[in-house]
C-alpha positions in Angstrom: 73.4 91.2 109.6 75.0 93.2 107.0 77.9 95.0 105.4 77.5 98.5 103.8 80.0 100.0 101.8 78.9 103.5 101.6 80.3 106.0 98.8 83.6 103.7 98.8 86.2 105.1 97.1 90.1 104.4 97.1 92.8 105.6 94.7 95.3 102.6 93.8 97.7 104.3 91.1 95.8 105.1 87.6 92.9 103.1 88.5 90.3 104.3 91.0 88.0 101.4 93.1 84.7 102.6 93.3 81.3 100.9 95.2 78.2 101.7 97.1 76.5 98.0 98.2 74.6 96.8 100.9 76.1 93.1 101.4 73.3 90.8 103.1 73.6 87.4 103.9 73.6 84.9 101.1 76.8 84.3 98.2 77.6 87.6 96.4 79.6 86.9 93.4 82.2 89.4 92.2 83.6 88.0 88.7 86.2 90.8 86.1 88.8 90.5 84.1 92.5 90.1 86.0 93.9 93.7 87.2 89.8 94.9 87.2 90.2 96.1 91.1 89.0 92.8 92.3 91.8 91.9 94.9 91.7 95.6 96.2 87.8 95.6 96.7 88.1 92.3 98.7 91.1 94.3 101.2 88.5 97.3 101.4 86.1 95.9 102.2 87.1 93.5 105.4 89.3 96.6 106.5 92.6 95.7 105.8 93.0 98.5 103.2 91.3 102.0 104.3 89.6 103.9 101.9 90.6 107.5 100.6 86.5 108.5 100.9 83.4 106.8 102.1 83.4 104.2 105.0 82.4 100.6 105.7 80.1 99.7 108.2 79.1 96.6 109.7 76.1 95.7 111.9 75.2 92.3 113.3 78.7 90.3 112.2 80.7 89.2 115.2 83.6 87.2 113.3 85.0 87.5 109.8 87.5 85.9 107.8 89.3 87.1 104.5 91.1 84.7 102.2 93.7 85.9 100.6 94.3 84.9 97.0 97.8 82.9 97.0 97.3 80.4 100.2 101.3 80.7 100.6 100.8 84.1 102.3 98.7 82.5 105.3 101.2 80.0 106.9 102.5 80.9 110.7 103.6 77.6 111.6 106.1 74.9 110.6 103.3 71.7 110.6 100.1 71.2 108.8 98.7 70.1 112.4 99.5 73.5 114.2 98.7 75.6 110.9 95.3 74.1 111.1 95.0 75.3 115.3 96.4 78.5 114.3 93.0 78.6 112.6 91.4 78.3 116.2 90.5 74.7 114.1 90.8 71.3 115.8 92.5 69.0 113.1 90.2 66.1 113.7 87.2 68.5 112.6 88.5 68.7 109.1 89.8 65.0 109.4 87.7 64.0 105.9 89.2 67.2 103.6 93.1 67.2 105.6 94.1 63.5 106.4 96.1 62.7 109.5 98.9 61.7 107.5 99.3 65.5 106.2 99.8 66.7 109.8 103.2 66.0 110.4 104.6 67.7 107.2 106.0 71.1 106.6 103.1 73.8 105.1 106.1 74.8 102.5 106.3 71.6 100.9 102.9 71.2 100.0 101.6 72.1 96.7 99.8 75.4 96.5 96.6 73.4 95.6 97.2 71.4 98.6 97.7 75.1 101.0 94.9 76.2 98.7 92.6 73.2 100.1 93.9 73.5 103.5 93.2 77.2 103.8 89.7 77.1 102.8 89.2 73.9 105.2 89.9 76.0 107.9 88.0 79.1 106.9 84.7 76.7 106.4 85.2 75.5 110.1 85.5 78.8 111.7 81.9 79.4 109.5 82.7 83.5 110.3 79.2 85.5 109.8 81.4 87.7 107.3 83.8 85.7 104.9 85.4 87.5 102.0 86.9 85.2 99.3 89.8 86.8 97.2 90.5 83.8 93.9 89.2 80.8 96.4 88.8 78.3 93.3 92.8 78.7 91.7 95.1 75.9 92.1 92.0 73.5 92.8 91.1 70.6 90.7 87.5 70.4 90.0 86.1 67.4 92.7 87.7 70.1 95.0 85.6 72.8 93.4 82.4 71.1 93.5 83.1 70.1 97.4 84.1 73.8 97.9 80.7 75.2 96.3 78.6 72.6 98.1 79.9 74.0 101.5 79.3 77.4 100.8 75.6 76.5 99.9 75.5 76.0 104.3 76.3 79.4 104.6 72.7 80.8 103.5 72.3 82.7 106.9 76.1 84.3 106.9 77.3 86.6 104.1 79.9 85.1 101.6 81.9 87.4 99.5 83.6 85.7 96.4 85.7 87.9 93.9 87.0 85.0 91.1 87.5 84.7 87.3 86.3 81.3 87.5 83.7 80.7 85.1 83.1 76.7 85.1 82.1 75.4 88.6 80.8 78.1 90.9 78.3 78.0 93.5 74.3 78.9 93.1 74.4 83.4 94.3 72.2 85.4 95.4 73.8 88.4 93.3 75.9 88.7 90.4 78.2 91.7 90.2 81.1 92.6 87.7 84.4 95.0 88.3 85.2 97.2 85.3 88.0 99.2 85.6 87.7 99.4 89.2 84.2 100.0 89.2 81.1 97.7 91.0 78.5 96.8 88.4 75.7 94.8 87.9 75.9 92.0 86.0 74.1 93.7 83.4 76.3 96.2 83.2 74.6 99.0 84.9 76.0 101.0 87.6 74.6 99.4 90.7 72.9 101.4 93.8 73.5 104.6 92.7 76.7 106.3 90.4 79.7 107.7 92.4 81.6 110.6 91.0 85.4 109.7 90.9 87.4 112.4 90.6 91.0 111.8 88.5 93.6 111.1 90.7 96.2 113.7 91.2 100.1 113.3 90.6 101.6 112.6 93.4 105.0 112.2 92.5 107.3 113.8 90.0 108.9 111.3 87.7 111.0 110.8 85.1 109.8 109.8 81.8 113.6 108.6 80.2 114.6 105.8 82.6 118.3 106.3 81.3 118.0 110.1 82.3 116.3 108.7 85.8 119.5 106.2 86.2 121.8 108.9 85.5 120.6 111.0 88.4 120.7 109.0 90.9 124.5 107.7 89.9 125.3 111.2 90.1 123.4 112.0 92.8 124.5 109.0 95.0 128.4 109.7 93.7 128.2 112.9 95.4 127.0 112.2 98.2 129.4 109.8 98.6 132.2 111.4 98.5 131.5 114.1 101.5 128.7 115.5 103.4 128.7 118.6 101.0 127.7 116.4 98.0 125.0 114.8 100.1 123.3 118.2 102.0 123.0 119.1 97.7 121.9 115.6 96.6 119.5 116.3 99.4 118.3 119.8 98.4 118.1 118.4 94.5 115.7 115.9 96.3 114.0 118.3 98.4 113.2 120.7 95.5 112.2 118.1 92.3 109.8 115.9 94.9 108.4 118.5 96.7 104.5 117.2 95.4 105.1 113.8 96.5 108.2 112.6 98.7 107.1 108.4 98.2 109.4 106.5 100.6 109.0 102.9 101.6 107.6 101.1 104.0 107.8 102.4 107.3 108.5 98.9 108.8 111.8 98.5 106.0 112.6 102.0 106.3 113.4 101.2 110.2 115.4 98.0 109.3 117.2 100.4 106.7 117.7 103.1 109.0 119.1 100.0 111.6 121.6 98.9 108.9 123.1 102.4 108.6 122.7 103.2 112.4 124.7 100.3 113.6 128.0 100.8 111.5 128.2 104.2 111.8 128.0 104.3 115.8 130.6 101.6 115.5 132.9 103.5 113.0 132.5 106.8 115.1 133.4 105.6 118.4 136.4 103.2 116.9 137.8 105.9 114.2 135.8 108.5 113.9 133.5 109.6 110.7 130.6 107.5 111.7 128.2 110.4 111.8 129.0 111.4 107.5 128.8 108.1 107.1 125.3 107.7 108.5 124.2 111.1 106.8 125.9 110.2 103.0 124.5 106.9 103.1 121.1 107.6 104.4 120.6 110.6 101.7 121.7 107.9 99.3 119.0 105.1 100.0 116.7 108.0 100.2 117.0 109.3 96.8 117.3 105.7 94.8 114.0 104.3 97.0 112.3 107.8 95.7 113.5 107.3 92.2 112.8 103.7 92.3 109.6 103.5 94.4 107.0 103.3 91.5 108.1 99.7 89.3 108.4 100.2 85.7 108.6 96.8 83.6 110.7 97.0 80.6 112.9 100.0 82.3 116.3 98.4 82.6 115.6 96.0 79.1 115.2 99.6 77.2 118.2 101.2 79.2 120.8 97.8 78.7 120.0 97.0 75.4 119.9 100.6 74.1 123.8 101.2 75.7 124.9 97.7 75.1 123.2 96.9 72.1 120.4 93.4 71.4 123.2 90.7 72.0 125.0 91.7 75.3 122.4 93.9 76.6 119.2 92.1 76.3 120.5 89.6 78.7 122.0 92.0 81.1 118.5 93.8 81.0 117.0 90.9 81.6 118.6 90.2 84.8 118.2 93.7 85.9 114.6 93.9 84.7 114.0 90.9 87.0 116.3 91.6 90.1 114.3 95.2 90.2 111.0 93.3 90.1 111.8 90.9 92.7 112.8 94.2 94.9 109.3 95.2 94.3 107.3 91.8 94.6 109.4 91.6 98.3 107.3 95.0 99.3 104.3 93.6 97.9 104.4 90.1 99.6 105.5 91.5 103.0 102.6 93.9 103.0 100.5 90.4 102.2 102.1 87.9 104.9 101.5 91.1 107.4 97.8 91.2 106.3 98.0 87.4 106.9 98.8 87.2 110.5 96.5 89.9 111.5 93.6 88.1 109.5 94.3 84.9 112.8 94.7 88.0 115.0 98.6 87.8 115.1 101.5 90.1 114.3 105.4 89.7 113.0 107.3 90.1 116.0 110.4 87.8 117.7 107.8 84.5 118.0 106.9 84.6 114.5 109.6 86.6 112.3 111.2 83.0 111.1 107.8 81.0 109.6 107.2 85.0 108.2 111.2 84.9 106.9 110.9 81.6 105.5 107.4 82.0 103.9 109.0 84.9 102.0 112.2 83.6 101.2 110.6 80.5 99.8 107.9 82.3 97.6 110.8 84.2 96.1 112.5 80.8 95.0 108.9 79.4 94.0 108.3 82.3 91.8 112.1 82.4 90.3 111.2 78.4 89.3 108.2 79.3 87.7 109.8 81.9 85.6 113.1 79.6 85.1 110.4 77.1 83.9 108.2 79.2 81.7 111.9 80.6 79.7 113.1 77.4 79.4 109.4 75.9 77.4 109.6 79.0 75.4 113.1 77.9 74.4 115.3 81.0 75.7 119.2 80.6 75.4 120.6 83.9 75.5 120.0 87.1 73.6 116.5 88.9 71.9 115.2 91.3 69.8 114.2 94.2 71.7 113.6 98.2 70.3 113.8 100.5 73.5 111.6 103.5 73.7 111.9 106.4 75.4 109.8 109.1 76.4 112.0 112.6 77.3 110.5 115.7 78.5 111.9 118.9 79.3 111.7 118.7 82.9 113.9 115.1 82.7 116.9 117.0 81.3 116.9 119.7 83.7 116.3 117.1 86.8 119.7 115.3 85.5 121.6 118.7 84.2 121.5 119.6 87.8 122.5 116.0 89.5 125.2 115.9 87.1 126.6 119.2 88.2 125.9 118.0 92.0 128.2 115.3 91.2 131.0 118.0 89.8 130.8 120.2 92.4 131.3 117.0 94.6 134.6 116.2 93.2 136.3 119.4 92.4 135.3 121.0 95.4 134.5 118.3 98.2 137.1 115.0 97.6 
């Protein structure tokens, strides 16, 4: 039984993930420093996340399991007692770790240490040949760390994967490794099995260095396309021309709902008054160019933009609520793509039978994490207002992107309203 990943290589951003291992049965532990590659070797590696080179192949392993690092992401099901069979887990064989009087309750209100214990109950009973632990000892107190490592110490014929920070209580291994900077070492520090030359990721995408310049465009560019379907066919070419190395759009999956939302009301405006069809083409080119513009999350952005227009006492609050209203945009992507990677893990998909517990699971992380940050603002004693200096970064190619949106928008209204 084994697990071989051969020449891996995969290209997340500026960082590279790099490893060549032969995984054998016996505890592998994969420690690093937060934002080291960790998370994204454990998706690689049990297939969720396909690499750009090199492959992964398994011989002997008939079931695996990955964990995903925040237990929240796992729930299908309204009850602890049909979360547990959604496992393929009989609640009474995790009786002594998930008491009876747990099963009636709804996952969502239980405390991510409690998900966190209930989660790695059910992995243990399933005893997969492969399991592939992403953060398995967060959120749990330290009798439930000890109990956790003593049940992994059963699994000396299977192979256990564990990528953690956790430094105080973690169970006996048969190797040590360490990520730096995406890269699989031995815990010495040495390359392990043999180097891997990782090229430097290409540019994929052009993109403006001045976010007031990048906010700018698409105003213009969404203002002309707005106002007739001239403004948008050149919004469009503008698009066509400054991404022509790398045209990033969303998620296929929320680029159909999009494309739904813009579908239904023009079909329903063209056959009631007519116009429905420049409707569906303005709006469509306008979601296209701010979800290209906007694809790629840059903290601080809208801070440096609000307070550098509005000046440190109005606009360091209005950044602030931009700053986080973009981010929550982007977390939304991130913890879809997680809840989907979820339900395949238990073999099931979003579709009509599952879209509410998948709704509701995301929805309710969403409020979690806006308590959390509610929370942590309030102990640091913020009121209103900051001190903030906004840098920018302008290059020559930024000012000619926005000369041209801004004459777009021009054109637009002298020649198109």
């Amino acid at each position: 039984m084994e697990l071989i990943a051969d020449a891996l290589i995969y290209r997340q951003g500026d960082m590279t993930i790099a490893a060549d291992h032969r995984f054998v049965p016996g505890t592998t532990l994969i420690t690093g420093r937060i934002g080291s590659g960790k998370s994204t070797l454990s998706l690689l590696l049990s297939g969720q996340v396909k690499p750009d080179t090199g492959t992964i192949r398994r011989s002997g392993i008939e079931s695996e399991i990955l964990s995903l690092q925040f237990p929240e992401y796992h729930i299908t099901k309204t009850t602890v007692a049909d979360e547990i069979r959604s496992w393929g887990v009989d609640p009474n064989a995790i009786l002594t770790v998930i008491p009876e009087a747990m099963w009636r309750r709804d996952p969502h209100t239980l405390s991510r240490g409690e998900l966190k214990r209930l989660n790695l109950a059910c992995i243990l009973a399933r005893d997969p040949d492969l399991l592939i632990l992403d953060e398995p000892f967060s959120s749990l107190d330290a009798d439930m760390k000890k109990w956790f490592c003593h049940e992994l110490q059963k699994r000396k014929e299977r192979i256990t994967i564990i990528f953690t920070h956790e430094r105080e209580i973690i169970p006996d291994s048969d190797e040590r490794f360490v990520m730096r900077d995406g890269q699989l070492e031995d815990a010495g520090g040495s390359m392990q099995s043999r180097t891997i030359a990782c090229p430097h990721p290409e540019e994929t995408q052009s993109r403006f260095g001045d976010g007031r310049l990048r906010l700018l465009s698409v105003i213009c560019l969404s203002l002309g396309a707005f106002i007739s379907i001239g403004g948008a066919l050149l919004a469009f070419v503008w698009w066509t021309v400054v991404a022509q190395k790398g045209r990033r759009l969303p998620d296929k999956r929320l680029l159909a709902a999009l494309g739904v939302l813009i579908l239904v009301p023009a079909v329903v405006t063209e056959i009631l008054v007519g116009g429905g069809i420049s409707y569906g083409i303005r709006m469509g080119v306008i979601l296209l160019i701010s979800f290209w513009a906007y694809a790629e999350f840059r903290g601080g952005d809208m801070l440096d933009i609000f307070v550098w227009f509005f000046g440190e006492r109005f606009g360091f609050d209005l950044g602030l609520a931009a700053e986080m209203t973009l981010q929550s945009f982007h977390l939304a992507g991130s913890d879809l793509r997680e809840i989907q990677r979820a339900f395949s893990i238990k073999g099931m998909q979003i579709d009509y039978k599952t879209i509410i517990p998948a709704a509701l699971t995301l929805l309710l992380l969403h409020i979690r994490r806006a308590d959390e940050t509610a929370n942590l603002l309030a102990i640091r004693g913020f009121q209103s207002g900051g001190t903030h200096k906004p840098k920018f970064s302008t290059f020559p190619k930024d000012v000619i992107m926005t000369i041209f949106a801004v004459l777009i928008a021009i054109l637009s209204l002298i020649y198109f309203w």
